[in-house]
mmCIF file as gemmi writes it, N, C-alpha and C atoms, coordinates in Angstrom:
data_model
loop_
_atom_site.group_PDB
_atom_site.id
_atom_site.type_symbol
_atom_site.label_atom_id
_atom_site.label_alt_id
_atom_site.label_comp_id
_atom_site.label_asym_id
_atom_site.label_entity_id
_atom_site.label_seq_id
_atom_site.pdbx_PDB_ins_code
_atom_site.Cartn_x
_atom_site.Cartn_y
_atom_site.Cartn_z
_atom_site.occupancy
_atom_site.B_iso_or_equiv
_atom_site.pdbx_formal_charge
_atom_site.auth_seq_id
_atom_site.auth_asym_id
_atom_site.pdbx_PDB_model_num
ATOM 1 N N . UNK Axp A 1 ? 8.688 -5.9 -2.434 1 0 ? 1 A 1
ATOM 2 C CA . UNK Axp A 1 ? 8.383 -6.063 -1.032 1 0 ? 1 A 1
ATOM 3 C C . UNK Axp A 1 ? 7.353 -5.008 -0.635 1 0 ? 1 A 1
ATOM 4 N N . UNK Axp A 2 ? 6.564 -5.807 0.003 1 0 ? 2 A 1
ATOM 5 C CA . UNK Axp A 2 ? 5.209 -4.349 0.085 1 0 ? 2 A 1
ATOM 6 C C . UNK Axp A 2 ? 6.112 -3.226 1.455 1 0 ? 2 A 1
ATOM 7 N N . UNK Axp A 3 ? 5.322 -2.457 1.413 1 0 ? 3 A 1
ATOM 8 C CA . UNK Axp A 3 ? 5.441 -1.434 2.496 1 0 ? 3 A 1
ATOM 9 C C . UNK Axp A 3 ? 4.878 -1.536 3.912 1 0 ? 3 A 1
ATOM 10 N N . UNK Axp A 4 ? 5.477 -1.099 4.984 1 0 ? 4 A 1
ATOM 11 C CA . UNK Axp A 4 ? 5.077 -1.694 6.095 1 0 ? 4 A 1
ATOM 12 C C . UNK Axp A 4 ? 4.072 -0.246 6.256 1 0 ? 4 A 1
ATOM 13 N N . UNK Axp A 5 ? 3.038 -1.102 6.547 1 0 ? 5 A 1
ATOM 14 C CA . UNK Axp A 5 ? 1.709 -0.188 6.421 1 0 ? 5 A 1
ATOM 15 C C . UNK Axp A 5 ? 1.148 0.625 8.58 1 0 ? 5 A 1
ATOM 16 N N . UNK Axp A 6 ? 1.48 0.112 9.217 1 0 ? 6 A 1
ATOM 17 C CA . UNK Axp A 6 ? 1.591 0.247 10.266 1 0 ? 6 A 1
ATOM 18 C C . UNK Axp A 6 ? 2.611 1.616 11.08 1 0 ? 6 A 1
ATOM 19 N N . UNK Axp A 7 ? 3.564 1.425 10.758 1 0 ? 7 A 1
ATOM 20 C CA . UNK Axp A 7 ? 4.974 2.32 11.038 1 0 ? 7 A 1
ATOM 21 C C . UNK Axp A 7 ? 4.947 3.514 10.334 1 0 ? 7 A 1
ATOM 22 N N . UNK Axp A 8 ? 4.524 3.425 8.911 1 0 ? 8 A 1
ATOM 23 C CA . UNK Axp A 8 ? 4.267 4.708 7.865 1 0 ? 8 A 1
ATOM 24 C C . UNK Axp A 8 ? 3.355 5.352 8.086 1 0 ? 8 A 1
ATOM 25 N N . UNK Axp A 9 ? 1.855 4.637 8.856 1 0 ? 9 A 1
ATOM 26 C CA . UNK Axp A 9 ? 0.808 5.192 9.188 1 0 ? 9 A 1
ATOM 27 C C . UNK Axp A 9 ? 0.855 6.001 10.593 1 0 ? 9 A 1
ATOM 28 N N . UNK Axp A 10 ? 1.912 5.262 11.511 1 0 ? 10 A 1
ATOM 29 C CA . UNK Axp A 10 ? 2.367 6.025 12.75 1 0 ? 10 A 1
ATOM 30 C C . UNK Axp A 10 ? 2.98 6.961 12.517 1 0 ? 10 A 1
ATOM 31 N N . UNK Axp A 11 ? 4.071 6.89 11.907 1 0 ? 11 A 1
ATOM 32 C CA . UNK Axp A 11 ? 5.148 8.429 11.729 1 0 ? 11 A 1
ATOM 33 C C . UNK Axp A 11 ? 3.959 9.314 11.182 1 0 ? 11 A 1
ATOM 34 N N . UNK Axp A 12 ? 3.23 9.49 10.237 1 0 ? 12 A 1
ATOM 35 C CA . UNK Axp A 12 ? 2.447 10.65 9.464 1 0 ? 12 A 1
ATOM 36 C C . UNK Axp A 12 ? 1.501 11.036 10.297 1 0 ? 12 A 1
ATOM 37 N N . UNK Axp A 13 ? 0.902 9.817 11.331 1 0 ? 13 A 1
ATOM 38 C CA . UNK Axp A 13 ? -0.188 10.536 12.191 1 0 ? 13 A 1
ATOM 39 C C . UNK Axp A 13 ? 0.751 11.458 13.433 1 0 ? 13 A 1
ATOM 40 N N . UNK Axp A 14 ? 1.873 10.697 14.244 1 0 ? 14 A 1
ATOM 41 C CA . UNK Axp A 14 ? 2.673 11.816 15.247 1 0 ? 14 A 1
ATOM 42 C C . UNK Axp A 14 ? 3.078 13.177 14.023 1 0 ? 14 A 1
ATOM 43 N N . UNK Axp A 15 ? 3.506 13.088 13.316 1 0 ? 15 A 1
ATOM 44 C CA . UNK Axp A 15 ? 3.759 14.564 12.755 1 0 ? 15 A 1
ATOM 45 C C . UNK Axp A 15 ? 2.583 15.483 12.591 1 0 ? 15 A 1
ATOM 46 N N . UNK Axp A 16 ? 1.379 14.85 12.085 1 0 ? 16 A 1
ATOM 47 C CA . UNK Axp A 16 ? 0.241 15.684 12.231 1 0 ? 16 A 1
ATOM 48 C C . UNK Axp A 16 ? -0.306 16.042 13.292 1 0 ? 16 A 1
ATOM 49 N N . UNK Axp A 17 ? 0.006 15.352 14.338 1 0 ? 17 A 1
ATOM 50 C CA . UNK Axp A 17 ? -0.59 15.764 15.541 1 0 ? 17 A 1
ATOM 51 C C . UNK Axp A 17 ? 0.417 16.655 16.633 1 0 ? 17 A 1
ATOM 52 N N . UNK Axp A 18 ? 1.633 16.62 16.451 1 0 ? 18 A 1
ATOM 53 C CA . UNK Axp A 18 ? 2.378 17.808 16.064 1 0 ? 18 A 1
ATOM 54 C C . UNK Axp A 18 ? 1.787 19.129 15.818 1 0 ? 18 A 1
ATOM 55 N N . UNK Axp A 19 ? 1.386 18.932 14.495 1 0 ? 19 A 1
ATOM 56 C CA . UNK Axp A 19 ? 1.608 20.235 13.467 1 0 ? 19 A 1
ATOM 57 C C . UNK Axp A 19 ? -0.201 20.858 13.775 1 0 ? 19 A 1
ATOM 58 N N . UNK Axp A 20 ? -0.874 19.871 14.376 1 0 ? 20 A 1
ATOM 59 C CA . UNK Axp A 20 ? -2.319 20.412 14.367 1 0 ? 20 A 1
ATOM 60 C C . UNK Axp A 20 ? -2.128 21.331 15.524 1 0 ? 20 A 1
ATOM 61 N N . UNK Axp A 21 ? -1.461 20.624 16.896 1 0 ? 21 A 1
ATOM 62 C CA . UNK Axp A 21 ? -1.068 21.194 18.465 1 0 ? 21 A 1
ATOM 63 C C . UNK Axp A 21 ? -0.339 22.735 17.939 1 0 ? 21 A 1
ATOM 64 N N . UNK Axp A 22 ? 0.581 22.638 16.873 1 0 ? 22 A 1
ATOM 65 C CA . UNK Axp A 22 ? 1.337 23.946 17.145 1 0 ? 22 A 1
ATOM 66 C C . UNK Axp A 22 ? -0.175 24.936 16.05 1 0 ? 22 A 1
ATOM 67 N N . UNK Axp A 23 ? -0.454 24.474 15.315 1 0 ? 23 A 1
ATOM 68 C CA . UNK Axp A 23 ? -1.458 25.708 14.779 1 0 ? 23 A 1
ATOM 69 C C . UNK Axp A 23 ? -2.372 25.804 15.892 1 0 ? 23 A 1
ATOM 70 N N . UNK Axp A 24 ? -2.922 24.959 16.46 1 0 ? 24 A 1
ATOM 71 C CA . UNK Axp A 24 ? -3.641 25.511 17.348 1 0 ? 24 A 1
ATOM 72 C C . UNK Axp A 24 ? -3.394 26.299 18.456 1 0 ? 24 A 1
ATOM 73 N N . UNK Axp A 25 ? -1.854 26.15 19.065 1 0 ? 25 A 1
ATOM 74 C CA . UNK Axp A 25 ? -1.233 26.67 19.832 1 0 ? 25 A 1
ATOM 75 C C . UNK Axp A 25 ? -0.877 28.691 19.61 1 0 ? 25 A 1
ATOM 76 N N . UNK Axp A 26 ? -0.891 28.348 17.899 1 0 ? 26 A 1
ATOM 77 C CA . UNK Axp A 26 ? -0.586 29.872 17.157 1 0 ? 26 A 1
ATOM 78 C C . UNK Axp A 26 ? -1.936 30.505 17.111 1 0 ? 26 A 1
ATOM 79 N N . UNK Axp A 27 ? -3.105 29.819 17.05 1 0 ? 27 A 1
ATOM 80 C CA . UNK Axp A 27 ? -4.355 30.16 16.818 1 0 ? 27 A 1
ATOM 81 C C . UNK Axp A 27 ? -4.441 30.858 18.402 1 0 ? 27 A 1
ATOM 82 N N . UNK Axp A 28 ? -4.226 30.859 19.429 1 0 ? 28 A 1
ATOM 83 C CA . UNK Axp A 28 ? -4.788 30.962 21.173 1 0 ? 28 A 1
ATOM 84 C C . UNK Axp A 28 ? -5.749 30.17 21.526 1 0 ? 28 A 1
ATOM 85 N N . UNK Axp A 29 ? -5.506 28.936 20.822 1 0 ? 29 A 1
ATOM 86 C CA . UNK Axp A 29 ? -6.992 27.827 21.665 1 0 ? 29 A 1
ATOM 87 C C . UNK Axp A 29 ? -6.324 27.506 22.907 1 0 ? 29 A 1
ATOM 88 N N . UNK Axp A 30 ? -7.217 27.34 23.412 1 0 ? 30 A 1
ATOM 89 C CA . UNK Axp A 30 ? -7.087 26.568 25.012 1 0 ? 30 A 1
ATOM 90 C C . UNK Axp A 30 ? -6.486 25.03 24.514 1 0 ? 30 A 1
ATOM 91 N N . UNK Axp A 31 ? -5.834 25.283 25.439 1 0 ? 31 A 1
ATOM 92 C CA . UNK Axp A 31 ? -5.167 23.508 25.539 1 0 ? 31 A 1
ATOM 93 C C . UNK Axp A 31 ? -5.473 22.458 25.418 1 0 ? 31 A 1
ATOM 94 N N . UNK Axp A 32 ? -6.592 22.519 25.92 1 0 ? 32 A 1
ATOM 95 C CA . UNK Axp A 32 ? -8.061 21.04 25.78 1 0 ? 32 A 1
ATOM 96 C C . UNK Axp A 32 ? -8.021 21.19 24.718 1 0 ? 32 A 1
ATOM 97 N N . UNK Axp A 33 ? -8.766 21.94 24.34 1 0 ? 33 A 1
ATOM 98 C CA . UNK Axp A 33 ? -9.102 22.112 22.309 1 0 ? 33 A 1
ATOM 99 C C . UNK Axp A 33 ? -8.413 22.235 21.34 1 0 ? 33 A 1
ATOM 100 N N . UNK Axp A 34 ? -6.655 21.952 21.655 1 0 ? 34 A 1
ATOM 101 C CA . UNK Axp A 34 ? -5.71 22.45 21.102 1 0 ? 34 A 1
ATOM 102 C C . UNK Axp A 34 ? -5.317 20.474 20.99 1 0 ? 34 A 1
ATOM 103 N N . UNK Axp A 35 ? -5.315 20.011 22.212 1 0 ? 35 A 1
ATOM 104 C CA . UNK Axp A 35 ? -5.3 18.196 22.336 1 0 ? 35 A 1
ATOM 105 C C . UNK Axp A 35 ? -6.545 17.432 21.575 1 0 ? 35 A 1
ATOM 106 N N . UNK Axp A 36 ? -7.788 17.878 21.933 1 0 ? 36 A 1
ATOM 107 C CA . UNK Axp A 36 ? -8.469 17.299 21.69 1 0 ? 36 A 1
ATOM 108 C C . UNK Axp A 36 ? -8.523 17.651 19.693 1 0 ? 36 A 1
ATOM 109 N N . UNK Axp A 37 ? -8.481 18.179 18.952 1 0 ? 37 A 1
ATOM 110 C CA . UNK Axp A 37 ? -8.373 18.883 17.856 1 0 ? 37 A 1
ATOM 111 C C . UNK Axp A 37 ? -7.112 17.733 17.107 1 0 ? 37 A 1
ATOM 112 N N . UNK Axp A 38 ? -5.778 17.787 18.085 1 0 ? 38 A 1
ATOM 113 C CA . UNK Axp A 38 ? -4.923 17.304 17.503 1 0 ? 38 A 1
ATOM 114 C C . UNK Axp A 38 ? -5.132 15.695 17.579 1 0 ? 38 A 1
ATOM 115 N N . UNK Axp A 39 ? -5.862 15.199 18.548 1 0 ? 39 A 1
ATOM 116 C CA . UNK Axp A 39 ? -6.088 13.554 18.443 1 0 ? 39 A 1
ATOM 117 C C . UNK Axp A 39 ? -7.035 13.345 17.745 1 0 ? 39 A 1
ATOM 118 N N . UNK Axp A 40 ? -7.809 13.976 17.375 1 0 ? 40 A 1
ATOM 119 C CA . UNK Axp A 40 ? -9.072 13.591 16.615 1 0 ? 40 A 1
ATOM 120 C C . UNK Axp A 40 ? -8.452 13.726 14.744 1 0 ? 40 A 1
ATOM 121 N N . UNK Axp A 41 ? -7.433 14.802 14.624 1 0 ? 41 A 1
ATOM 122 C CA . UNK Axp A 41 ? -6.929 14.851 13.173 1 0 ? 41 A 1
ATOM 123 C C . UNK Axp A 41 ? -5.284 13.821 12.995 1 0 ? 41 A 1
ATOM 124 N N . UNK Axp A 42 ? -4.908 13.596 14.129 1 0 ? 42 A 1
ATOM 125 C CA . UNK Axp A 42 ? -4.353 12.303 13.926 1 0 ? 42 A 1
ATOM 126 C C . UNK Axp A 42 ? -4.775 11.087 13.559 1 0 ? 42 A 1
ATOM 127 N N . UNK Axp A 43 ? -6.039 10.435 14.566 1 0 ? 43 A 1
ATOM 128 C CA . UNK Axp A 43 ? -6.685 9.745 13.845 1 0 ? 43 A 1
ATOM 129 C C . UNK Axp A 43 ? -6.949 9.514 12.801 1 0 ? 43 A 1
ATOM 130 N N . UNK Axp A 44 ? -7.412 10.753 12.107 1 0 ? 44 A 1
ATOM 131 C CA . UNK Axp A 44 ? -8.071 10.731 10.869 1 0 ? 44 A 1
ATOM 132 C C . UNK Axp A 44 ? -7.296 10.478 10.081 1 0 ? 44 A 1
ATOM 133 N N . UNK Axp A 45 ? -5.95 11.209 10.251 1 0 ? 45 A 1
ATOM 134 C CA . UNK Axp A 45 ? -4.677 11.158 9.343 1 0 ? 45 A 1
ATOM 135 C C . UNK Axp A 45 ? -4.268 9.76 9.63 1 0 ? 45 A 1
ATOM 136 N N . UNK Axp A 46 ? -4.09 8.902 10.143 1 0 ? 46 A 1
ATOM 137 C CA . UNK Axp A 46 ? -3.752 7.909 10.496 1 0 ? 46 A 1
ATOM 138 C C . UNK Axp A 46 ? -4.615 6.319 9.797 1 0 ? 46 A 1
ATOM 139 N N . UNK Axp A 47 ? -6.157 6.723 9.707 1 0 ? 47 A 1
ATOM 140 C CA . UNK Axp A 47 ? -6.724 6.354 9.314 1 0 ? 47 A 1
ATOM 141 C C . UNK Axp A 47 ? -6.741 6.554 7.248 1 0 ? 47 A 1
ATOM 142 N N . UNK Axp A 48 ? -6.483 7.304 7.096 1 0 ? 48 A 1
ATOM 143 C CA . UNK Axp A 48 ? -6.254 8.136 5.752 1 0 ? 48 A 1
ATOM 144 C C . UNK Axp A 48 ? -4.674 7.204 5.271 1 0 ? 48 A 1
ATOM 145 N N . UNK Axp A 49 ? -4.159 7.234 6.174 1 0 ? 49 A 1
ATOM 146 C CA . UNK Axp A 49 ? -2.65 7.025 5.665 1 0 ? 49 A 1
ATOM 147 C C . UNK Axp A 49 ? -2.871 5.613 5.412 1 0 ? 49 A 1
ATOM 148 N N . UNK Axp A 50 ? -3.206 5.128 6.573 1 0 ? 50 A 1
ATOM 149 C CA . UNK Axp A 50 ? -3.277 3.212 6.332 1 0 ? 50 A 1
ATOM 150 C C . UNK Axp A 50 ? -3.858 2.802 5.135 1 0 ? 50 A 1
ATOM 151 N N . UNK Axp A 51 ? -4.961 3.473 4.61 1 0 ? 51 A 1
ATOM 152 C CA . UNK Axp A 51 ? -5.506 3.046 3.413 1 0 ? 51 A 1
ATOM 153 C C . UNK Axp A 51 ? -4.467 3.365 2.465 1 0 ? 51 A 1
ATOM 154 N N . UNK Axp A 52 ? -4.124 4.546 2.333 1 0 ? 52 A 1
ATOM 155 C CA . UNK Axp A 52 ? -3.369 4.99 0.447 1 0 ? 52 A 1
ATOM 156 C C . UNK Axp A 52 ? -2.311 3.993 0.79 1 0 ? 52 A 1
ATOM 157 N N . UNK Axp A 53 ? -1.699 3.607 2.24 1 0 ? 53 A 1
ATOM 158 C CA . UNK Axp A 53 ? -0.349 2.787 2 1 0 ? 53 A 1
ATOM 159 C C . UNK Axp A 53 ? -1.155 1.232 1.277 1 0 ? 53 A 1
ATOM 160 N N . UNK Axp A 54 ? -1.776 0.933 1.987 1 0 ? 54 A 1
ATOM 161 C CA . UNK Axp A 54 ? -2.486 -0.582 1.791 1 0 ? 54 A 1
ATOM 162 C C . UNK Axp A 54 ? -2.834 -0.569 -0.175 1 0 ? 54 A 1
ATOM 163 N N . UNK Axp A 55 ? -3.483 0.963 -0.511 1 0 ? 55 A 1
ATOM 164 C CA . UNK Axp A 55 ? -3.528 1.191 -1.856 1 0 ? 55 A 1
ATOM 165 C C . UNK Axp A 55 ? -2.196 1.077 -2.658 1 0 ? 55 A 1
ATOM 166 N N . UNK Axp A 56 ? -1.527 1.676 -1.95 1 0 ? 56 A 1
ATOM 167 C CA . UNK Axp A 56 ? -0.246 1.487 -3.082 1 0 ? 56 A 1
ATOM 168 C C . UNK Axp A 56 ? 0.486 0.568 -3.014 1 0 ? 56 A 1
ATOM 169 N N . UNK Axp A 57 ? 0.836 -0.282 -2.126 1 0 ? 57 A 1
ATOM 170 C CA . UNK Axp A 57 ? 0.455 -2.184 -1.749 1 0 ? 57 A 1
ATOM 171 C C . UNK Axp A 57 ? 0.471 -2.797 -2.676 1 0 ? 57 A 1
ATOM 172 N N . UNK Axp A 58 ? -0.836 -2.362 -3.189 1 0 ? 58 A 1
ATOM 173 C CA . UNK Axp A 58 ? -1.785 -3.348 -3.94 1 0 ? 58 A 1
ATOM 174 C C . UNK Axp A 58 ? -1.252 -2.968 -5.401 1 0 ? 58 A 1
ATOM 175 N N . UNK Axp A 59 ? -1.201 -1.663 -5.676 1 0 ? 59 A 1
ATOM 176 C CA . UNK Axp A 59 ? -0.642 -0.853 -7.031 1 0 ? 59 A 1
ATOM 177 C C . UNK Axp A 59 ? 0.774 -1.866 -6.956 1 0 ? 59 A 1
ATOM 178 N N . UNK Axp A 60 ? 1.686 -1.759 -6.389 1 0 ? 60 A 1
ATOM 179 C CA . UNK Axp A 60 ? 3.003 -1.966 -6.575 1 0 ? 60 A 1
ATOM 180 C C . UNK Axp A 60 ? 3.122 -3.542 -6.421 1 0 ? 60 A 1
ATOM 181 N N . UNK Axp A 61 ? 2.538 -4.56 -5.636 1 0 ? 61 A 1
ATOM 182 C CA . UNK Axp A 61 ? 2.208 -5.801 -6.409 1 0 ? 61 A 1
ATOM 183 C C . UNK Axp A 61 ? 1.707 -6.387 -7.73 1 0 ? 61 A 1
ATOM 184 N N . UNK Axp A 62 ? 0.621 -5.575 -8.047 1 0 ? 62 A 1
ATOM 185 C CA . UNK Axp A 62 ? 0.347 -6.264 -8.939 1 0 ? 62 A 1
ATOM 186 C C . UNK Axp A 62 ? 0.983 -5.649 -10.603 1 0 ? 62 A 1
ATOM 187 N N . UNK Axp A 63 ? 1.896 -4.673 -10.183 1 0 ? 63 A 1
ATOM 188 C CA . UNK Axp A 63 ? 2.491 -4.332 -11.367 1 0 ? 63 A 1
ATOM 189 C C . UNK Axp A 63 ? 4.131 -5.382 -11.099 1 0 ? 63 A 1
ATOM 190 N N . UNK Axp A 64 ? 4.232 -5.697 -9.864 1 0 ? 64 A 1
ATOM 191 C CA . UNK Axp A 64 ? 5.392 -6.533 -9.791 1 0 ? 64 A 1
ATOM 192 C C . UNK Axp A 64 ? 4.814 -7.985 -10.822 1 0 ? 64 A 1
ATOM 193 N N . UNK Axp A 65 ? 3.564 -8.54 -10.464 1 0 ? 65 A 1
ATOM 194 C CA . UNK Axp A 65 ? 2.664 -9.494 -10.851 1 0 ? 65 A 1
ATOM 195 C C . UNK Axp A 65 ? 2.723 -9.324 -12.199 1 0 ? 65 A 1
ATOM 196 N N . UNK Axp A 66 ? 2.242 -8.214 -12.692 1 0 ? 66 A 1
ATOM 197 C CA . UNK Axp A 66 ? 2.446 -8.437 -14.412 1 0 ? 66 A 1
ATOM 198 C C . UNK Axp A 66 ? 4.292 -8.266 -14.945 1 0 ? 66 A 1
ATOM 199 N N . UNK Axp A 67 ? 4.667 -7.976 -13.898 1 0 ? 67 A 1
ATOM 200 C CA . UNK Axp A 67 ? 6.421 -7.642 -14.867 1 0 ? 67 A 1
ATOM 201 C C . UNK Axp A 67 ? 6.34 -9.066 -14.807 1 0 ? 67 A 1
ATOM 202 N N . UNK Axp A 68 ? 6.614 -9.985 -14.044 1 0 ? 68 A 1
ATOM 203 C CA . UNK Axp A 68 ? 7.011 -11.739 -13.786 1 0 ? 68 A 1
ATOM 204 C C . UNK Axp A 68 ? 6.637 -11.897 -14.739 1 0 ? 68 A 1
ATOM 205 N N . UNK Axp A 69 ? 5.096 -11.647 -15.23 1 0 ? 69 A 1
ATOM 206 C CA . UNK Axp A 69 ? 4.219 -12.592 -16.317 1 0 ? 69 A 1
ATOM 207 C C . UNK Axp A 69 ? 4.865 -12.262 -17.354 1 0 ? 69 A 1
ATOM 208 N N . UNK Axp A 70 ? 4.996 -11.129 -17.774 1 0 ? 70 A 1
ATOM 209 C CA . UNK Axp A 70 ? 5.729 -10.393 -19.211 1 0 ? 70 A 1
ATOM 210 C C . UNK Axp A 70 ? 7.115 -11.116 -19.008 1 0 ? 70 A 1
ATOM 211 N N . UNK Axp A 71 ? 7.987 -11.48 -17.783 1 0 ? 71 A 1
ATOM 212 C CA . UNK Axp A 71 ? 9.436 -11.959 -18.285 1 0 ? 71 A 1
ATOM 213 C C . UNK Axp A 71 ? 9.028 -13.099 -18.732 1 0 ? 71 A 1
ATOM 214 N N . UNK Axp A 72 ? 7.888 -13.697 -18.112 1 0 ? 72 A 1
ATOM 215 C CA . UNK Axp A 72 ? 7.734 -15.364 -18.432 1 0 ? 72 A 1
ATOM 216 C C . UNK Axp A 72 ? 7.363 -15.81 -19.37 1 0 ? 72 A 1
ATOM 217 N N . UNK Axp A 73 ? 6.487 -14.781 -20.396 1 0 ? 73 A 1
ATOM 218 C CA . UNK Axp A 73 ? 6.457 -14.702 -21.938 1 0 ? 73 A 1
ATOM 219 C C . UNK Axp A 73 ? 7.179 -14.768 -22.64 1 0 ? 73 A 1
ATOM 220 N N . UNK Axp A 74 ? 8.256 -13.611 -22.247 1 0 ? 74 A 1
ATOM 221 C CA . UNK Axp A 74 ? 9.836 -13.313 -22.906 1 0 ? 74 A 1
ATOM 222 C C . UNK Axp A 74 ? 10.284 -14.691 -23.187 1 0 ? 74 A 1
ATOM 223 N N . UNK Axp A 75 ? 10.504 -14.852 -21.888 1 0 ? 75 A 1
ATOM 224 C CA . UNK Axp A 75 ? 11.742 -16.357 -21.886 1 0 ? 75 A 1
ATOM 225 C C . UNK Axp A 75 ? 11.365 -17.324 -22.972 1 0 ? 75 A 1
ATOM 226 N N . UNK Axp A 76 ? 12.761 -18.053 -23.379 1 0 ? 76 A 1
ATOM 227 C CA . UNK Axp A 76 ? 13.043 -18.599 -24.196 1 0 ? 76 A 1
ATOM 228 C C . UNK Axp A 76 ? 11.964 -20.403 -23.986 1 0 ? 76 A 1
ATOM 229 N N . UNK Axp A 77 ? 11.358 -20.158 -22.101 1 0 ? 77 A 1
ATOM 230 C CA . UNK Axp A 77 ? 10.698 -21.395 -21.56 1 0 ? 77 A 1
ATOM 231 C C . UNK Axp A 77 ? 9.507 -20.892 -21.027 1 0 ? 77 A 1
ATOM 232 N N . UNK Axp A 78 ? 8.538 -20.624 -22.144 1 0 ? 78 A 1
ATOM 233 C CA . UNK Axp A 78 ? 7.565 -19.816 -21.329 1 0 ? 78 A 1
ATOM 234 C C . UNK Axp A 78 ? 6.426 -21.566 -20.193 1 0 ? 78 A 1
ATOM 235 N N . UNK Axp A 79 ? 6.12 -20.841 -19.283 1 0 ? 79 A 1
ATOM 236 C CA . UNK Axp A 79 ? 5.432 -21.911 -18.958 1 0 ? 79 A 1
ATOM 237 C C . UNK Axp A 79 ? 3.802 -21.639 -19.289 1 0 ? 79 A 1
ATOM 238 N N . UNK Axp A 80 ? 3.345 -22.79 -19.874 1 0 ? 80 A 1
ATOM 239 C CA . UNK Axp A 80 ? 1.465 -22.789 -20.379 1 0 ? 80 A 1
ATOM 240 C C . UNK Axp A 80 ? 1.079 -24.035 -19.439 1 0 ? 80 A 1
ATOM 241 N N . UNK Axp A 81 ? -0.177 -23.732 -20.024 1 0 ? 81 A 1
ATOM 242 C CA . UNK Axp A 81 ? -0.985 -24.981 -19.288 1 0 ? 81 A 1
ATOM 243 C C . UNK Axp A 81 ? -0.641 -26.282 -19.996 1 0 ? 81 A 1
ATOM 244 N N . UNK Axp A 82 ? -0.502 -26.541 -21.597 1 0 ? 82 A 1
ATOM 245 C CA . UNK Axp A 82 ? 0.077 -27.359 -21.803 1 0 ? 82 A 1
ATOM 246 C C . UNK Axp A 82 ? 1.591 -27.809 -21.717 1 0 ? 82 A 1
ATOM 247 N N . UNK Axp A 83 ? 2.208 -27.084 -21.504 1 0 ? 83 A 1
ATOM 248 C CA . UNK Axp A 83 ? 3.78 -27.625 -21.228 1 0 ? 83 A 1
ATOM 249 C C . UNK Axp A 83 ? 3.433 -28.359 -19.205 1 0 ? 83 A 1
ATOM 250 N N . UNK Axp A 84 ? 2.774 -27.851 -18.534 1 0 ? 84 A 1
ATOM 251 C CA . UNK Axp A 84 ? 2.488 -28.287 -17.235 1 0 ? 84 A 1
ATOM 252 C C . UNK Axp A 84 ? 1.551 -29.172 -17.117 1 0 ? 84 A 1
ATOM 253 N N . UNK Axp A 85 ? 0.711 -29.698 -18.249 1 0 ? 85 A 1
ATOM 254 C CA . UNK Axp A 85 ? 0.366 -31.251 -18.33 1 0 ? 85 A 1
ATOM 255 C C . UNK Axp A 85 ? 0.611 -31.966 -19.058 1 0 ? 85 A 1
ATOM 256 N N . UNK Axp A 86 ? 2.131 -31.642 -19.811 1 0 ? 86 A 1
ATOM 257 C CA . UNK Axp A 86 ? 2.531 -32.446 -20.953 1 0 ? 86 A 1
ATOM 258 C C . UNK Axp A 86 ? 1.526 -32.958 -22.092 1 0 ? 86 A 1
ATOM 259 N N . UNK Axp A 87 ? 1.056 -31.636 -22.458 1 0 ? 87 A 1
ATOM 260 C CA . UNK Axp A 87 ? -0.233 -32.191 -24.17 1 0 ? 87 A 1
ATOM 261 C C . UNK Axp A 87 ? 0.382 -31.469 -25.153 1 0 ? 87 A 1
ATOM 262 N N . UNK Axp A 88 ? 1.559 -30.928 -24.859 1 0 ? 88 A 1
ATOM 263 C CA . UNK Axp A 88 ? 2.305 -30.771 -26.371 1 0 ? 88 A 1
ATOM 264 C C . UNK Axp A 88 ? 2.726 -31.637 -27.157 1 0 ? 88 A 1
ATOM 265 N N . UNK Axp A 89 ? 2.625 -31.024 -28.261 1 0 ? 89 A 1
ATOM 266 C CA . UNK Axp A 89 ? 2.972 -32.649 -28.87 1 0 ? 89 A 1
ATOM 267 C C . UNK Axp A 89 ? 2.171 -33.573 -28.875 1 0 ? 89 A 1
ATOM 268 N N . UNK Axp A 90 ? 1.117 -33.639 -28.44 1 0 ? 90 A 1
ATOM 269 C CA . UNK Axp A 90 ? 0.089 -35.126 -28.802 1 0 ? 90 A 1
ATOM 270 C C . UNK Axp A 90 ? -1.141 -34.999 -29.003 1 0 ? 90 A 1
ATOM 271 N N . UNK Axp A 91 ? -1.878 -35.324 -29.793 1 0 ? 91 A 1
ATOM 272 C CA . UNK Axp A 91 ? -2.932 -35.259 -30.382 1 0 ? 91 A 1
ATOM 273 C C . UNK Axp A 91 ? -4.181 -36.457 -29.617 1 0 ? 91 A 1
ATOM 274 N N . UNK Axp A 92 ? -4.027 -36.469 -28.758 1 0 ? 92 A 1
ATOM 275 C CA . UNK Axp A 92 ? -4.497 -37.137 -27.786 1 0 ? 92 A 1
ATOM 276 C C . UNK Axp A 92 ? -6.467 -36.788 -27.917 1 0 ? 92 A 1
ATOM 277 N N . UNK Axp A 93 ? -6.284 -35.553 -27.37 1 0 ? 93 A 1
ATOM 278 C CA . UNK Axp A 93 ? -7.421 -34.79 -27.269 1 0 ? 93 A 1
ATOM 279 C C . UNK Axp A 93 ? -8.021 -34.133 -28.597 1 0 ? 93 A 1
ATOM 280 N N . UNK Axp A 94 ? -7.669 -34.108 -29.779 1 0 ? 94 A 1
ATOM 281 C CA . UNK Axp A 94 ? -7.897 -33.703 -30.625 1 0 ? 94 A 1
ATOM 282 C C . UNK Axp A 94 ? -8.817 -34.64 -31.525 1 0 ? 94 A 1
């Protein structure tokens, strides 16, 4: 099941924008520059996050994608292109 890419990207951007407000707060910036600082590296973080989630998405499908294929080899019924147009067995085309 992929990852909900939206919600993961929200929680990591409010914590960073958090954590940017209190360093800046420890730094003595003015308040403006202490907000404006922290929405602009939320964003970014937010923007940052949506991708690696959407990346690892994609990582963790398509390794789901090859496990299926590898069981479907395994099995005792693998499915081919000829068992799904019935040309086993006949020399039809040959």
């Amino acid at each position: 099941m992929p990852l909900h890419v939206r919600s993961i990207a929200v929680s990591i951007s409010v914590i960073s924008f958090f954590g940017l407000s209190i360093v800046g707060w420890i730094s003595n910036l003015s308040p403006f520059v202490c907000c404006k600082r922290a929405v602009i590296g939320s964003l970014l973080v937010y923007i940052a996050s949506s991708i690696v989630v959407k990346v690892i998405n994609a990582i963790l499908i398509d390794a789901f994608i090859l496990n299926q294929m590898s069981k479907q080899e395994d099995s005792k019924f693998p499915t081919t292109h000829k068992m799904r147009t019935g040309d086993i067995g006949s020399d039809r085309h040959n």
